[in-house]
Structures are given as C-alpha cells and as structure tokens.
MDTraj code that builds the backbone (N, CA, C; nanometers):
import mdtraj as md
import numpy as np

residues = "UNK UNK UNK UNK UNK UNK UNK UNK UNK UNK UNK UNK UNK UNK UNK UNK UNK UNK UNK UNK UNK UNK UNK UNK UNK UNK UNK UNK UNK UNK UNK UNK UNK UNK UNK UNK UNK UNK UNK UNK UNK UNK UNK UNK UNK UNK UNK UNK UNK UNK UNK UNK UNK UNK UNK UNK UNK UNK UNK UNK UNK UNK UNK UNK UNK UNK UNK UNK UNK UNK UNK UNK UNK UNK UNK UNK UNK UNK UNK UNK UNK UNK UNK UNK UNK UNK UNK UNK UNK UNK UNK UNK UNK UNK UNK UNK UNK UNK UNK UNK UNK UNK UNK UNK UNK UNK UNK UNK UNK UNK UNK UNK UNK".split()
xyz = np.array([
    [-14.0982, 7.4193, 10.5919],
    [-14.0653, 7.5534, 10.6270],
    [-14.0095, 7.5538, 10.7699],
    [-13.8528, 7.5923, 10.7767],
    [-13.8140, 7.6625, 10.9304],
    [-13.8680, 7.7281, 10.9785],
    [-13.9266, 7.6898, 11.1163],
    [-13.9332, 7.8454, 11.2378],
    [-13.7815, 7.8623, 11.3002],
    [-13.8225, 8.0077, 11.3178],
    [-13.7042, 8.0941, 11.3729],
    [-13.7434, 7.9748, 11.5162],
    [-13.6341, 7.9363, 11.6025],
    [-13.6994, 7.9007, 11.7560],
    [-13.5812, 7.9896, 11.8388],
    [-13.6420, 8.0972, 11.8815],
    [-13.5752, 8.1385, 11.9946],
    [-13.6033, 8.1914, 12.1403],
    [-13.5447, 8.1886, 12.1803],
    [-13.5904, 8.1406, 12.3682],
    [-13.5601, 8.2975, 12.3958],
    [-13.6897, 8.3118, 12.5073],
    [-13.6881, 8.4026, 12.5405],
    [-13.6698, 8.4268, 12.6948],
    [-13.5786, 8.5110, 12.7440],
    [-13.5474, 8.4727, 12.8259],
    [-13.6362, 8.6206, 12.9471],
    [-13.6949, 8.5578, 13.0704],
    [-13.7556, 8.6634, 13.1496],
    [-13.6142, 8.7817, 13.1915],
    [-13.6741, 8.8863, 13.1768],
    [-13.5632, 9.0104, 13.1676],
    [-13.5417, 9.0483, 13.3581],
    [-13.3895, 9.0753, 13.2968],
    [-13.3409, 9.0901, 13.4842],
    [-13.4116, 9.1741, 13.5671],
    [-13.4385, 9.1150, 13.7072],
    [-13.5061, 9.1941, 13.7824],
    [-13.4273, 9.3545, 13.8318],
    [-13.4868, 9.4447, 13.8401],
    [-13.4489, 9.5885, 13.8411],
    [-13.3545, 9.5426, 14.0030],
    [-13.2514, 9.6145, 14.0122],
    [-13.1980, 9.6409, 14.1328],
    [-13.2823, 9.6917, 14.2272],
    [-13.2576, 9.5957, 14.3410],
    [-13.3472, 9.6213, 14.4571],
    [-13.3962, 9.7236, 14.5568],
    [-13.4509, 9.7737, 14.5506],
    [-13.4468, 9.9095, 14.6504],
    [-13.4920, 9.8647, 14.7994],
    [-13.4148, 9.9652, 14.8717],
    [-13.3616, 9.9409, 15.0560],
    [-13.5037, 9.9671, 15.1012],
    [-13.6279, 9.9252, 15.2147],
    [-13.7136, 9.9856, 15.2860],
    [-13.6704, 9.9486, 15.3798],
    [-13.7481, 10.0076, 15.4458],
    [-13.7738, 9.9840, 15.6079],
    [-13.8237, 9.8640, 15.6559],
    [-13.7709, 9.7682, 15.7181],
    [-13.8209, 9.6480, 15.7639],
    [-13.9742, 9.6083, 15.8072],
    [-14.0377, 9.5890, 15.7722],
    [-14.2286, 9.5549, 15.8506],
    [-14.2451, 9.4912, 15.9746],
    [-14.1278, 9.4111, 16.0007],
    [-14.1441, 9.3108, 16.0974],
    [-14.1006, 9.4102, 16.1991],
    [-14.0089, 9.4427, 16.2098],
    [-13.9474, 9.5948, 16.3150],
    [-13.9817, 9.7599, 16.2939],
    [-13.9878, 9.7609, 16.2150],
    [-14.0517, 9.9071, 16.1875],
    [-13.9006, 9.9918, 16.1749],
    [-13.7748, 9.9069, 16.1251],
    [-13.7047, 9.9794, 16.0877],
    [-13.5588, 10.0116, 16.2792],
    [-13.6387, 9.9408, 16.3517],
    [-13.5837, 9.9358, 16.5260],
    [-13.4315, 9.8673, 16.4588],
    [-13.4577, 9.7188, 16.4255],
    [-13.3779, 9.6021, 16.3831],
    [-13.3603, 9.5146, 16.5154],
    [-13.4388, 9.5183, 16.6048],
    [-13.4432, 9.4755, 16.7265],
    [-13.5611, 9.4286, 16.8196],
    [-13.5914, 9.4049, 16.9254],
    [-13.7643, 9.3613, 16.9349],
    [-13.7048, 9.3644, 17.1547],
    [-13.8210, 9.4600, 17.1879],
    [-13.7849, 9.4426, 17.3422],
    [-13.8758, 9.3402, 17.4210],
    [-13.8821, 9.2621, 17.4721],
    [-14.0138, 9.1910, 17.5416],
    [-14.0694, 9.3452, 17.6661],
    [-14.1620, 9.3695, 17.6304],
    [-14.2503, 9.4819, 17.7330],
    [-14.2086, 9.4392, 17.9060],
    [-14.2004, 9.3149, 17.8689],
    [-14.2259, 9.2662, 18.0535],
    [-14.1030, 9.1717, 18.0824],
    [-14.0611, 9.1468, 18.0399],
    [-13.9291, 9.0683, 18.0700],
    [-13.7662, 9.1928, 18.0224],
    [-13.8325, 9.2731, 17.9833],
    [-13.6605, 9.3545, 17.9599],
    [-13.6246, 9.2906, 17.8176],
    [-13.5961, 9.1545, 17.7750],
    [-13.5031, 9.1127, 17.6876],
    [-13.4810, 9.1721, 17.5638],
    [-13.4122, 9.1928, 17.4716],
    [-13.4061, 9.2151, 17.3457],
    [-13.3836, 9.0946, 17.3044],
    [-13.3822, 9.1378, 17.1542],
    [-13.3033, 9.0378, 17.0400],
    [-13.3122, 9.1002, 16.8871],
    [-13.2564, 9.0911, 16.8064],
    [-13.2405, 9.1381, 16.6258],
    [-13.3597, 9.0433, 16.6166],
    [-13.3978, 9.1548, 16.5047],
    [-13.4937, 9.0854, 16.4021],
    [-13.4784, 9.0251, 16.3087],
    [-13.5492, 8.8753, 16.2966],
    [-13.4974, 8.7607, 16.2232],
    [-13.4981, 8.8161, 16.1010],
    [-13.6069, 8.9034, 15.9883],
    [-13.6089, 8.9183, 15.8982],
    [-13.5304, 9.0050, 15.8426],
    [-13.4777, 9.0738, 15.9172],
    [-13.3533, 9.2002, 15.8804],
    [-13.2673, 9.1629, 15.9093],
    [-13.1777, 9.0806, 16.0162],
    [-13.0660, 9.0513, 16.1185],
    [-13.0410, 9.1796, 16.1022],
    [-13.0895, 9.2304, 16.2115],
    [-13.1046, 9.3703, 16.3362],
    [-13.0265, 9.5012, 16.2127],
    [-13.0251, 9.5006, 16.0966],
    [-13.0044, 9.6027, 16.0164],
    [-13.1487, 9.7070, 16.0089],
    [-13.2564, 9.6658, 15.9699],
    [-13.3266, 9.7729, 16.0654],
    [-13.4367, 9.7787, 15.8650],
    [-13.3685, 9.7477, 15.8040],
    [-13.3694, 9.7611, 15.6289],
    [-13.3224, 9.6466, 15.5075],
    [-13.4451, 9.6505, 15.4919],
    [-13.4304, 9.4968, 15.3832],
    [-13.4363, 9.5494, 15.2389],
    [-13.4055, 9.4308, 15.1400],
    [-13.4358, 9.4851, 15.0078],
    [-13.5133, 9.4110, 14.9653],
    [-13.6286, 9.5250, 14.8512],
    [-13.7144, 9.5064, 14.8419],
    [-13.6885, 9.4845, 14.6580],
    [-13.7680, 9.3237, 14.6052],
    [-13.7290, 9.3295, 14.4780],
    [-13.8361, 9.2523, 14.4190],
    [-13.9015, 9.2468, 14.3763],
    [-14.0209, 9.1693, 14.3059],
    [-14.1003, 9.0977, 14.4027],
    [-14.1844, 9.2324, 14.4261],
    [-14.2572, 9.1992, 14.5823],
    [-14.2085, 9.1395, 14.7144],
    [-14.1254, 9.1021, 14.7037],
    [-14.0850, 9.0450, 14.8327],
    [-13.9391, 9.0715, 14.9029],
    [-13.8837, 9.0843, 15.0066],
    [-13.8158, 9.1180, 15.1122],
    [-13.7168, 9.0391, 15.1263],
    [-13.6228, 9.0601, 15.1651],
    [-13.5021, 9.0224, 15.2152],
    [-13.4039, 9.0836, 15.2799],
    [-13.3633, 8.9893, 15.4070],
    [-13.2176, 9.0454, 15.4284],
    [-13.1193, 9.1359, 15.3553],
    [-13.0687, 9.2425, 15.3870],
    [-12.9252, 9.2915, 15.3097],
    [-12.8190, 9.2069, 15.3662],
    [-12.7694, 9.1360, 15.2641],
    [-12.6044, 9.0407, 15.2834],
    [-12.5353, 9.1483, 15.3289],
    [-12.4629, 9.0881, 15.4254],
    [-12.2938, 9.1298, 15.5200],
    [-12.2082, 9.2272, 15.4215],
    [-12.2605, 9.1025, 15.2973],
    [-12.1552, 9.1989, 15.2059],
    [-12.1698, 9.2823, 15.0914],
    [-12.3043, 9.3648, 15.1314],
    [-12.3781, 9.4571, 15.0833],
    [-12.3214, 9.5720, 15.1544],
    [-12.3366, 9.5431, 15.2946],
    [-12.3216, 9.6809, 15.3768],
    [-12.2319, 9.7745, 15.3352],
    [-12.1286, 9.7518, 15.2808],
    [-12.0149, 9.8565, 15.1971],
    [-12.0845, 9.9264, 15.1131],
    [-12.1346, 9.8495, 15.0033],
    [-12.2149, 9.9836, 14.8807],
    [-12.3626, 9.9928, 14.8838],
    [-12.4079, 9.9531, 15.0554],
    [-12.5298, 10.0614, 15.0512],
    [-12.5358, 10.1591, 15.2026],
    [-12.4118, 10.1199, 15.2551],
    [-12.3960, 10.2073, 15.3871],
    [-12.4503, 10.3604, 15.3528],
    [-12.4310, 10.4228, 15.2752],
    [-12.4758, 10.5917, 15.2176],
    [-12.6149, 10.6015, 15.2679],
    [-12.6429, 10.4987, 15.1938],
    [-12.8288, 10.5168, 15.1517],
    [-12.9141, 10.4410, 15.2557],
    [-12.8299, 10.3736, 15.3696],
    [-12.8805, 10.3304, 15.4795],
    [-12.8822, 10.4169, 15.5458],
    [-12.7610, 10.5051, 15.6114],
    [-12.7549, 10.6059, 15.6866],
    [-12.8290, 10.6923, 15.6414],
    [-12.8860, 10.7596, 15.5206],
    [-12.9899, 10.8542, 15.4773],
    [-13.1222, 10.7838, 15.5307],
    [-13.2004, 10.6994, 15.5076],
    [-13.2695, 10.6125, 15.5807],
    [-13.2743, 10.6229, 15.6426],
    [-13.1719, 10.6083, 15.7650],
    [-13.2133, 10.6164, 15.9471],
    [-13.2433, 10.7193, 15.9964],
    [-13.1412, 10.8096, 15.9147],
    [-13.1691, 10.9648, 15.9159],
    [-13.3135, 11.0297, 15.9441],
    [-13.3620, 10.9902, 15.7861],
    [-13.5233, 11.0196, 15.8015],
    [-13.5769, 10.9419, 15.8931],
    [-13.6039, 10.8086, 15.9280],
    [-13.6537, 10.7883, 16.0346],
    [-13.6372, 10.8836, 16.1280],
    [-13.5386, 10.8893, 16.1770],
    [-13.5370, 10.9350, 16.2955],
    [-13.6026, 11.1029, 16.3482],
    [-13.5865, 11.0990, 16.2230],
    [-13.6394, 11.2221, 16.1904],
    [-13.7810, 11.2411, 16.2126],
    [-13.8364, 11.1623, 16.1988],
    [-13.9944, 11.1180, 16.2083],
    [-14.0484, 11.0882, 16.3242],
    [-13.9519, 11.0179, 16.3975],
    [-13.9753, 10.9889, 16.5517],
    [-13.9126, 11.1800, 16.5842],
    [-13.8789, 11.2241, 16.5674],
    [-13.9100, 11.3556, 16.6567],
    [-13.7055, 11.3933, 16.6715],
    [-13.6793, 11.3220, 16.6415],
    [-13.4818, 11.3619, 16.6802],
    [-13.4636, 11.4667, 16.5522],
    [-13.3990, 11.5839, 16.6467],
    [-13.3560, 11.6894, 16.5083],
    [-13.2434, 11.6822, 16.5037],
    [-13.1444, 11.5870, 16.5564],
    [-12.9978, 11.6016, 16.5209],
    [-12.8978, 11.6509, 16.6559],
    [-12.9807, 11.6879, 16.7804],
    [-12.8459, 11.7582, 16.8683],
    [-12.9539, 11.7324, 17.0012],
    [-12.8513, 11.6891, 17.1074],
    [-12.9652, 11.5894, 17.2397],
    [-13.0044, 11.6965, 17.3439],
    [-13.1125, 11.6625, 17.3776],
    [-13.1558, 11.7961, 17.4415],
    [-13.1218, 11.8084, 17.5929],
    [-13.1286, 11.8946, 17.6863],
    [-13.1043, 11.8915, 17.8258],
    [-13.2032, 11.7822, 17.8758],
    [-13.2250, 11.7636, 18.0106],
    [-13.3750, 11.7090, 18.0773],
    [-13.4843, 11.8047, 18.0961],
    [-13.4339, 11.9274, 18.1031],
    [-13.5760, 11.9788, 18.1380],
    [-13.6652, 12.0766, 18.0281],
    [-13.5717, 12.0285, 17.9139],
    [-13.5976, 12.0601, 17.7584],
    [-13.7063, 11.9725, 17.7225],
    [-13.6795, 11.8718, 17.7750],
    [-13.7342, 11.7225, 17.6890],
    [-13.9241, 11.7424, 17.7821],
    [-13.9960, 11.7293, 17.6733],
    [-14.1413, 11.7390, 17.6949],
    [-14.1729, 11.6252, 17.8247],
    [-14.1661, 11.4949, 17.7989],
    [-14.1718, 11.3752, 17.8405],
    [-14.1193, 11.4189, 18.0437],
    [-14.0364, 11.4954, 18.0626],
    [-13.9876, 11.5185, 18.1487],
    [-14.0287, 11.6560, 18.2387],
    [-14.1171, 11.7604, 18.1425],
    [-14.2599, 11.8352, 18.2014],
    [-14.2959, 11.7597, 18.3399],
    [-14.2694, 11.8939, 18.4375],
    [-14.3606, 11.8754, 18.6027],
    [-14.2936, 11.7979, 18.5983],
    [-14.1746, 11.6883, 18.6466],
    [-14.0749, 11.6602, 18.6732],
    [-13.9692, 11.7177, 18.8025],
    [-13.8731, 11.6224, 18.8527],
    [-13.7785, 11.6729, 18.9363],
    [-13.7086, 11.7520, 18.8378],
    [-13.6727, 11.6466, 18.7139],
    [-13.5754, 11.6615, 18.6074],
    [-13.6122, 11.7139, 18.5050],
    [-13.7134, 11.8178, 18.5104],
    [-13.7896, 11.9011, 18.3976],
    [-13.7330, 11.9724, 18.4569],
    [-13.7321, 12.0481, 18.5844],
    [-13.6273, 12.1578, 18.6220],
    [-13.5635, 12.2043, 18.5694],
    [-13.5002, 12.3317, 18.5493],
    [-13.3737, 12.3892, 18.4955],
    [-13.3289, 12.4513, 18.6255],
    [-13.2177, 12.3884, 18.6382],
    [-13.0701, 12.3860, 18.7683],
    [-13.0551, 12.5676, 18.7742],
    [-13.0481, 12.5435, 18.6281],
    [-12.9324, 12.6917, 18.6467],
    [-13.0907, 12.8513, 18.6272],
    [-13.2331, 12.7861, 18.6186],
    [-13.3136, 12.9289, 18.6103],
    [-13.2617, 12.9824, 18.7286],
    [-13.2991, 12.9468, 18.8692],
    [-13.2456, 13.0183, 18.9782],
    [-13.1232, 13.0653, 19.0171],
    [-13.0231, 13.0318, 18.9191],
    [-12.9238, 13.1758, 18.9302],
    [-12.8066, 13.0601, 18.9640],
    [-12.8525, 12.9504, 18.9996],
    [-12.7404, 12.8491, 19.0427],
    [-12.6233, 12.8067, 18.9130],
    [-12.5592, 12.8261, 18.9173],
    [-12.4359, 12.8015, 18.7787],
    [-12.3658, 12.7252, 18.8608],
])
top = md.Topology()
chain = top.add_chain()
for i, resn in enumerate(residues, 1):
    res = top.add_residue(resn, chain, resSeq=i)
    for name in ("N", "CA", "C"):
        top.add_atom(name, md.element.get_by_symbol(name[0]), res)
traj = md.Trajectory(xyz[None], top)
C-alpha cells in the first residue's frame, strides 16, 4: 500500500510590523551624559524603529525606507507626541522648564515691542 508523502512546508511569516527600538527608546542615537558624544544605535542604525517579526528585531534595510516612510513618520509623530511636542515651538518664556528664569520672561509683557 502507497502513502500519500507530502512535505509540509512551515507557512510564511506574517509581514513584519515597525516598533520602536528597545535599545534607544525610539531616539536612534545614544549621548554619553559626561563626555557630550553621540553615536546611532547599533540595533536600529539611528532609524529610531525596527521590525518586529517572529519575536525578534531587526534593522529596517536602506531599502525599505521608501515603502515604510508613511508609517514611520506616523510613529515619530506619536512619539513625540508623548514626550510632550504638540506640533508648533513654543516662545522661551512659554516653555515650563524655563519658569523663574531670565528667559521665562516675556520681553514684550512690559509694553516693550
């Protein structure tokens, strides 16, 4: 009696979806605190967003950046969004961080234009 023999083959992995890098937190960059220096992050090369595909991470190829530029820029978007940027840069004496300040001042309250 024949057996049927046919091979089965493991089914394609789903297209990868973009996160946010772990190693950078999405920066794509790394500052030394005490020396000034930068540099890109090895696991992203300084894109900021890897793809994510059967548990594990990777670089986006050079020559990805064309058909996922959309959905990267939506990405940074929300980040940034999260860190506190609503889209339009504020004066200095707008900006909290700059409270009791020289440059928390506003020039023009006293009438100065």
């Amino acid at each position: 009696m024949r057996q049927d023999l046919t091979i089965k083959s493991k089914p394609a992995s789903p297209k990868p979806s973009i996160v946010r890098c772990a190693s950078c937190d999405g920066f794509g960059w790394f500052e030394d605190d005490f020396g000034g220096e930068s540099a890109y992050c090895d696991w992203c090369a300084g894109v900021g967003y890897v793809y994510h595909r059967d548990g594990r991470d990777s670089a986006i190829p050079k020559a990805d950046y064309e058909a996922v530029a959309e959905e990267l820029e939506g990405l940074e978007q929300k980040r940034l969004r999260e860190l506190g940027y609503q889209g339009a840069a504020k004066k200095p004496w707008q900006q909290q961080i700059r409270k009791d300040t020289q440059l928390g001042r506003n020039p023009y309250a006293d009438g100065d234009t």
